[in-house]
MMTF fields as JSON, N, C-alpha, C and O atoms, coordinates in Angstrom:
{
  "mmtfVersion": "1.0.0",
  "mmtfProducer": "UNKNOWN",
  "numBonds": 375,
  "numAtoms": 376,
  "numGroups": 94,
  "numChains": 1,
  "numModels": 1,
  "chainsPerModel": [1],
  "groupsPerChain": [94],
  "chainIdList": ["A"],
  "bondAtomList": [4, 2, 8, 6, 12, 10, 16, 14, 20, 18, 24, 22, 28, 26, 32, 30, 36, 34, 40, 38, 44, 42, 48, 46, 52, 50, 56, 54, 60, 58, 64, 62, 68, 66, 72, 70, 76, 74, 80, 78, 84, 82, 88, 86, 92, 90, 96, 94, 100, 98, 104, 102, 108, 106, 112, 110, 116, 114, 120, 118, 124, 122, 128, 126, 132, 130, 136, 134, 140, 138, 144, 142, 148, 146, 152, 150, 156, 154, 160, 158, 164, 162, 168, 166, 172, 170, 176, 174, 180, 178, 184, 182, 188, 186, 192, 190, 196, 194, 200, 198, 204, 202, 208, 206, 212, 210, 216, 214, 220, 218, 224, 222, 228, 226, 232, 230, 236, 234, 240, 238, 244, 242, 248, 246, 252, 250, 256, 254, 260, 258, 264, 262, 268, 266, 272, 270, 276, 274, 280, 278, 284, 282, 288, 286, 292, 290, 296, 294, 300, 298, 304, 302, 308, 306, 312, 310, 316, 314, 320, 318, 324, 322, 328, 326, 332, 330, 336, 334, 340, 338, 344, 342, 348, 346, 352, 350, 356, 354, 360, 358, 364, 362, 368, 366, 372, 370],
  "bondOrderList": [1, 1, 1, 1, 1, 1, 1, 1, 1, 1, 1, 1, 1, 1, 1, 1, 1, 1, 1, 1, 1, 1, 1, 1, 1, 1, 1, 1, 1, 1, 1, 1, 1, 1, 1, 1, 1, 1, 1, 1, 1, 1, 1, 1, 1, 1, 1, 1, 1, 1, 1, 1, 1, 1, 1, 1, 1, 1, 1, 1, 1, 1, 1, 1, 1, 1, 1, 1, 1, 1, 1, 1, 1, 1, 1, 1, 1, 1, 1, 1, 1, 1, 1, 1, 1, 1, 1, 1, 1, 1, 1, 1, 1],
  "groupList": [{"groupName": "UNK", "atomNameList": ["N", "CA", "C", "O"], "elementList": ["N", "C", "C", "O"], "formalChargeList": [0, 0, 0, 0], "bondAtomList": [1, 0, 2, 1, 3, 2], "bondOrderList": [1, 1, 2], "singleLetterCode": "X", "chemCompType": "L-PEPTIDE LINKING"}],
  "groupTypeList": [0, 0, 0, 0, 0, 0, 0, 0, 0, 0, 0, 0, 0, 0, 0, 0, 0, 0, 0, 0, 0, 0, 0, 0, 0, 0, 0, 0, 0, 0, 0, 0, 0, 0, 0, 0, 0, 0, 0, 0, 0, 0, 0, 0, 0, 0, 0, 0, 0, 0, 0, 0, 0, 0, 0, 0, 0, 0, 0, 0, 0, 0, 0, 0, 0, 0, 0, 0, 0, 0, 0, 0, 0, 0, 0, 0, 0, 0, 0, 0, 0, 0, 0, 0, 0, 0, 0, 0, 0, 0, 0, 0, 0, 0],
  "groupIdList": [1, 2, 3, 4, 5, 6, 7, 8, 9, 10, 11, 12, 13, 14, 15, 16, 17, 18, 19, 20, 21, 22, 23, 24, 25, 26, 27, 28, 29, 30, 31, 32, 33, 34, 35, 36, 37, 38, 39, 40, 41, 42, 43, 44, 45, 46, 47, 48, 49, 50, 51, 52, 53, 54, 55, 56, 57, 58, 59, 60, 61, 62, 63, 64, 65, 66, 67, 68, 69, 70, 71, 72, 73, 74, 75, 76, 77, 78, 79, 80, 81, 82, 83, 84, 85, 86, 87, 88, 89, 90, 91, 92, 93, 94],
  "secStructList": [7, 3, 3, 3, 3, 3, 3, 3, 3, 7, 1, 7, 2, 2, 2, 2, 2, 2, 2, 2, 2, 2, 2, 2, 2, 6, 6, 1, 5, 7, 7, 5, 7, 1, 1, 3, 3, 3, 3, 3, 7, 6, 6, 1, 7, 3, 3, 3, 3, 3, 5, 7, 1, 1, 3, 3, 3, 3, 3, 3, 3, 3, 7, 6, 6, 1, 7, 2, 2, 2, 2, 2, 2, 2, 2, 2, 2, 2, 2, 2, 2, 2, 1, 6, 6, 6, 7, 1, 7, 7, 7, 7, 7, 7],
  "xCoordList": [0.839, 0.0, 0.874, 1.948, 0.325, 0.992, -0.057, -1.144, 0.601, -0.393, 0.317, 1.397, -0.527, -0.044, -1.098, -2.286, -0.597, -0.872, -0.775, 0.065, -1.521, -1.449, -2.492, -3.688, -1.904, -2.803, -2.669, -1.704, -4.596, -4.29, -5.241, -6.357, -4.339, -5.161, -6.131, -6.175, -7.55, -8.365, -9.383, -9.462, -10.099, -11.575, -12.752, -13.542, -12.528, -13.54, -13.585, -14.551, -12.988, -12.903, -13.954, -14.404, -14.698, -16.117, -16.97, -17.221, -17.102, -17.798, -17.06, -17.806, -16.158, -15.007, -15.04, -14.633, -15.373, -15.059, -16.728, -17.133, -17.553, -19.152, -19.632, -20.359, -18.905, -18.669, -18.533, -19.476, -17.111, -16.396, -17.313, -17.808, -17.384, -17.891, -19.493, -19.525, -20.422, -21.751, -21.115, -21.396, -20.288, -19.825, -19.647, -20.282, -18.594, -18.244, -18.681, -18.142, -20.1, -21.261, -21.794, -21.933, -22.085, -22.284, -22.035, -22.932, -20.688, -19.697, -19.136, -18.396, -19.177, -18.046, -18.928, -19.892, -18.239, -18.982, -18.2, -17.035, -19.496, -18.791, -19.831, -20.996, -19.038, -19.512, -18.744, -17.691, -19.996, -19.363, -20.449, -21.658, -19.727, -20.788, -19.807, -19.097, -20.276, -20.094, -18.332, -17.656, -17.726, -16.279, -15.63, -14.534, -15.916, -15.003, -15.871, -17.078, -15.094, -15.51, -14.547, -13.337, -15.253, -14.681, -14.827, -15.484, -13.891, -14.206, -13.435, -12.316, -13.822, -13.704, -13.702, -14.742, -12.804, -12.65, -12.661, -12.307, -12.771, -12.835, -11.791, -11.904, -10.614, -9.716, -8.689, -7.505, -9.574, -9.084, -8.64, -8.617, -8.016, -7.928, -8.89, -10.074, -8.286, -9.313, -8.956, -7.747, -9.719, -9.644, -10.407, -11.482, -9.315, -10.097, -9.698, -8.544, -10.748, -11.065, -11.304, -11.746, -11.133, -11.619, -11.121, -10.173, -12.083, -12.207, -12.328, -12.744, -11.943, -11.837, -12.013, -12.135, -11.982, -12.099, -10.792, -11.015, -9.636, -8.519, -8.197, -7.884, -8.163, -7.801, -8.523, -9.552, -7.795, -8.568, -7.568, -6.507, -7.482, -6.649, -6.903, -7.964, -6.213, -6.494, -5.336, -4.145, -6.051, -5.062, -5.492, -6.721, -5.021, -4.534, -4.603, -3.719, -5.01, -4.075, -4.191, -5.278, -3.105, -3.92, -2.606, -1.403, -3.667, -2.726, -1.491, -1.451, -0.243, 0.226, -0.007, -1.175, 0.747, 0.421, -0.315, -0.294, -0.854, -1.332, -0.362, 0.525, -1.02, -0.17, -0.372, -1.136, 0.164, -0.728, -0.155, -0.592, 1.173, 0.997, -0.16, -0.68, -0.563, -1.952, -3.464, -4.354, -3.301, -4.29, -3.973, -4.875, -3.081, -3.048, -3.245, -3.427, -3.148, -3.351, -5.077, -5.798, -5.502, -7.216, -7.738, -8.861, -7.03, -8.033, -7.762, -8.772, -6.284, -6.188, -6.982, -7.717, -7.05, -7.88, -9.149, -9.826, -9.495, -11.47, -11.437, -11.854, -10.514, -11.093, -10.65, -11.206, -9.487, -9.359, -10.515, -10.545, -11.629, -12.722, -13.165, -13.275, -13.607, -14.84, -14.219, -14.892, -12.74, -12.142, -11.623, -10.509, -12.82, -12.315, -11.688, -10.764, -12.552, -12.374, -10.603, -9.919, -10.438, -9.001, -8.045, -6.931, -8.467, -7.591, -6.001, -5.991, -5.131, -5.221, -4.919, -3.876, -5.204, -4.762, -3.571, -3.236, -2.96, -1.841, -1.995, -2.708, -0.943, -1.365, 0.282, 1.03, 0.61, 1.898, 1.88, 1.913, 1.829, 1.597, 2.649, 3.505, 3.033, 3.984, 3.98, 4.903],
  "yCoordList": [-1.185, 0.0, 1.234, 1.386, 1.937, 3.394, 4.468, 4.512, 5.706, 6.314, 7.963, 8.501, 8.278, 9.723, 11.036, 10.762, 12.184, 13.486, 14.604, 14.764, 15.225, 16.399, 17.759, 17.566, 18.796, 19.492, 20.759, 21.35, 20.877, 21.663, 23.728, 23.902, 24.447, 25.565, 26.12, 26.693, 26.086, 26.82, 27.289, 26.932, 28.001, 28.678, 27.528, 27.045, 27.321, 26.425, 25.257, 24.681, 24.679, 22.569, 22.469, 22.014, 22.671, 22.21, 21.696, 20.601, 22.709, 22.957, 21.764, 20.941, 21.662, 21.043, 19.608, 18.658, 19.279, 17.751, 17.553, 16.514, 18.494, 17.637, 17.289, 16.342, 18.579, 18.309, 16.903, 16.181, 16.511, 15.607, 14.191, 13.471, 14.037, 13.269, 13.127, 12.169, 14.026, 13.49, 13.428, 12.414, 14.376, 13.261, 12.219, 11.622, 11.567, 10.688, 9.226, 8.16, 9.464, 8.582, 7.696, 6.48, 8.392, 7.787, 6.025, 5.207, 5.778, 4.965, 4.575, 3.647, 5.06, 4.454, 4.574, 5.315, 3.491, 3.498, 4.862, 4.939, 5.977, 7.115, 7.223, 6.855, 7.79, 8.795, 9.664, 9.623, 10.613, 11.817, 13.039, 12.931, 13.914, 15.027, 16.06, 15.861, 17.456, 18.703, 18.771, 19.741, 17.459, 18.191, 16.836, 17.098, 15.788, 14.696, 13.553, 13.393, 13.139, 12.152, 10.836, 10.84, 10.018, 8.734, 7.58, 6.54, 8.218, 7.316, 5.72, 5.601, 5.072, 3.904, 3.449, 2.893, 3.514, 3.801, 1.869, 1.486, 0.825, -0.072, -0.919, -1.898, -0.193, -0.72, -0.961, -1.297, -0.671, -0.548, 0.292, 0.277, 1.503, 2.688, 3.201, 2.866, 4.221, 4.891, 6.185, 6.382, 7.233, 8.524, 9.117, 8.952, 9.774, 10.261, 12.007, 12.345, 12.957, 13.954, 14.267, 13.333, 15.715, 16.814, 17.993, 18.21, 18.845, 20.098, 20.56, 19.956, 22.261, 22.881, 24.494, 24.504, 25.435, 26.848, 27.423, 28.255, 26.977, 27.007, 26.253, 26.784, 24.679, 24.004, 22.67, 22.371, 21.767, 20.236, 19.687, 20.275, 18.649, 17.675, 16.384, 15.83, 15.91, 14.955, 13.51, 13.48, 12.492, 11.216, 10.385, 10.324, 9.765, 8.587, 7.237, 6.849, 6.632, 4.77, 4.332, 4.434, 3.726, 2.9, 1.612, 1.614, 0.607, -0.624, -1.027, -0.28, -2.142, -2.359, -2.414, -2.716, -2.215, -2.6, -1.316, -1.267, -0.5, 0.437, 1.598, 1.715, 2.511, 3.738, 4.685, 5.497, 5.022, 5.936, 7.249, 8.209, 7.425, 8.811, 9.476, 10.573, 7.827, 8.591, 8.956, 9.77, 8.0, 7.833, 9.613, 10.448, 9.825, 11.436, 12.785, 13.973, 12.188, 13.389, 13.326, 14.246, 12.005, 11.861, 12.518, 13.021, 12.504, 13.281, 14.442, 15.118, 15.374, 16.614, 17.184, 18.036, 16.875, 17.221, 17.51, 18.486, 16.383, 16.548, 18.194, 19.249, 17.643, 18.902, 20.106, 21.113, 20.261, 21.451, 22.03, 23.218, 20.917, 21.352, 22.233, 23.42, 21.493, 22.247, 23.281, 24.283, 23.475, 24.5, 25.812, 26.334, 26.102, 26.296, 27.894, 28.495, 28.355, 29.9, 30.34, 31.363, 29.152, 29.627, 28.418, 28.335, 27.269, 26.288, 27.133, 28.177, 26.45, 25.035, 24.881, 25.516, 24.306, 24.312, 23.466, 22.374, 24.109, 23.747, 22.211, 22.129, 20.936, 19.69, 19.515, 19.448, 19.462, 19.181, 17.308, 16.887, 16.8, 15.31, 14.962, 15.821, 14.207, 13.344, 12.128, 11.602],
  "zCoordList": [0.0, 0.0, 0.0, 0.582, -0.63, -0.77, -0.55, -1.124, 0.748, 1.329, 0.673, 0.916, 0.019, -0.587, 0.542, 0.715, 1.116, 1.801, 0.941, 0.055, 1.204, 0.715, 1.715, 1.937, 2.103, 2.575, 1.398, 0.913, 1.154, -0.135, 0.948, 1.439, 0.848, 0.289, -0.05, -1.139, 1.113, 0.435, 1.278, 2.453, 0.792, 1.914, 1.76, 2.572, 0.436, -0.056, 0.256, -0.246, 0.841, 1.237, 1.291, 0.239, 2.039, 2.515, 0.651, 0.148, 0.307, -1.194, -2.017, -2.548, -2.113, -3.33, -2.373, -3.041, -1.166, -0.992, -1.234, -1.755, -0.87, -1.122, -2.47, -2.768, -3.58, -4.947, -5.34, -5.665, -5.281, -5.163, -4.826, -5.693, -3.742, -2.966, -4.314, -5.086, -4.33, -5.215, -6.659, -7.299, -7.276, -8.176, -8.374, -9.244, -7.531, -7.674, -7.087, -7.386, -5.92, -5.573, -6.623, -6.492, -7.682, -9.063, -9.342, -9.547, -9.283, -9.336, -8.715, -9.038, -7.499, -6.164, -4.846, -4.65, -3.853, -2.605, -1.658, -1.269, -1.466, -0.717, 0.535, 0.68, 1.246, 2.211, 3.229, 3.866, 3.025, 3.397, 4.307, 4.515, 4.626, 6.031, 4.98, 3.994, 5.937, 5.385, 5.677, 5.333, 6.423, 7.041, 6.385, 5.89, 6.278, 5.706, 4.424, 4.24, 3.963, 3.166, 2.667, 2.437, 2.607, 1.672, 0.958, 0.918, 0.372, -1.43, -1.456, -0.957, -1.798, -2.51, -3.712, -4.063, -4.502, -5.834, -6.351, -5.236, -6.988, -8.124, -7.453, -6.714, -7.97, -7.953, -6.518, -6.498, -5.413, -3.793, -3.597, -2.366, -4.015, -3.363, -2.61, -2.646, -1.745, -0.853, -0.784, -0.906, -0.608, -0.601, 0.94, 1.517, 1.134, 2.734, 2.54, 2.274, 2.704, 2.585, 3.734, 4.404, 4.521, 5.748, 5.218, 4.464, 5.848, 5.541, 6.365, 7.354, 6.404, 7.905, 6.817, 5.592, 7.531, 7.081, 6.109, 5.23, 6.321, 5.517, 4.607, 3.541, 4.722, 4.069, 3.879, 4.484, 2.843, 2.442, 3.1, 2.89, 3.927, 3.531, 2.947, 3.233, 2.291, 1.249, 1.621, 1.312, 2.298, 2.452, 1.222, 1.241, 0.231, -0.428, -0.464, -1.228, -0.168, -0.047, -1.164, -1.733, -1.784, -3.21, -2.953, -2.692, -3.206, -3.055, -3.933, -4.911, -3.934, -4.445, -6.015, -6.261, -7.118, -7.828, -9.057, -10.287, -8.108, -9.21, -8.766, -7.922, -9.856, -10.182, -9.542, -10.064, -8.209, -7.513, -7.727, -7.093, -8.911, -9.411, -9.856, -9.65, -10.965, -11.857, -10.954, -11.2, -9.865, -8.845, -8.413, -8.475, -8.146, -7.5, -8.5, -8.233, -9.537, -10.823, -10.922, -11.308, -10.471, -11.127, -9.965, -9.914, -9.177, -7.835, -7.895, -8.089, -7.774, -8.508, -9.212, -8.712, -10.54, -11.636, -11.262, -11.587, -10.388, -10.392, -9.985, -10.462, -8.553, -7.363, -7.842, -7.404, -8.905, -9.786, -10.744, -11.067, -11.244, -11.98, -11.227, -11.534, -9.654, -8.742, -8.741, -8.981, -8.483, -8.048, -9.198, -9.255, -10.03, -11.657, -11.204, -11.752, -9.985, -9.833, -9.139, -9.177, -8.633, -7.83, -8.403, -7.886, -9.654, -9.888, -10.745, -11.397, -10.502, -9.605, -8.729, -8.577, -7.784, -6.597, -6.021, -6.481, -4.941, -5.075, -3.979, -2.978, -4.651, -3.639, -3.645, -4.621, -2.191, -1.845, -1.072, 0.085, -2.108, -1.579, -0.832, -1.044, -0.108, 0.586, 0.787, 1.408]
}
């Protein structure tokens, strides 16, 4: 397993993880409140989201085996859509 961090920058978390989160309900097993969420993506990754007045933070896991660069660009991207007014936003993963 590989666990990627990132705390991203913004006023908006709240908005951009509930976004997120009913997007992506569609297709994946989620849940989520106004301050956290999590995703379950296909392929065993997991996405764990909180939000606070400043910032997102954004935890990762994606199992052996997959690409969890691309896994971190697909989650980027989304939350850069929601985020069209202040994208892109900046994700300092670790």
């Amino acid at each position: 397993m590989s666990v990627s961090i990132a705390r991203v920058p913004t006023r908006s978390a709240s908005r951009y993880l509930q976004q997120l989160a009913k997007h992506w309900s569609h297709k994946m097993a989620v849940r989520f409140t106004e301050e956290e969420a999590e995703i379950e993506f296909p392929n065993g990754a997991r996405l764990e989201l909180k939000a606070d007045s400043e910032t997102l933070d954004v935890a990762l896991t994606v199992p052996e085996g997959e690409d969890d660069a691309r896994m971190r660009q697909v989650v980027a991207e989304h939350l850069d859509r929601f985020a069209f007014r202040e994208a892109p936003l900046t994700f300092d993963w670790r």
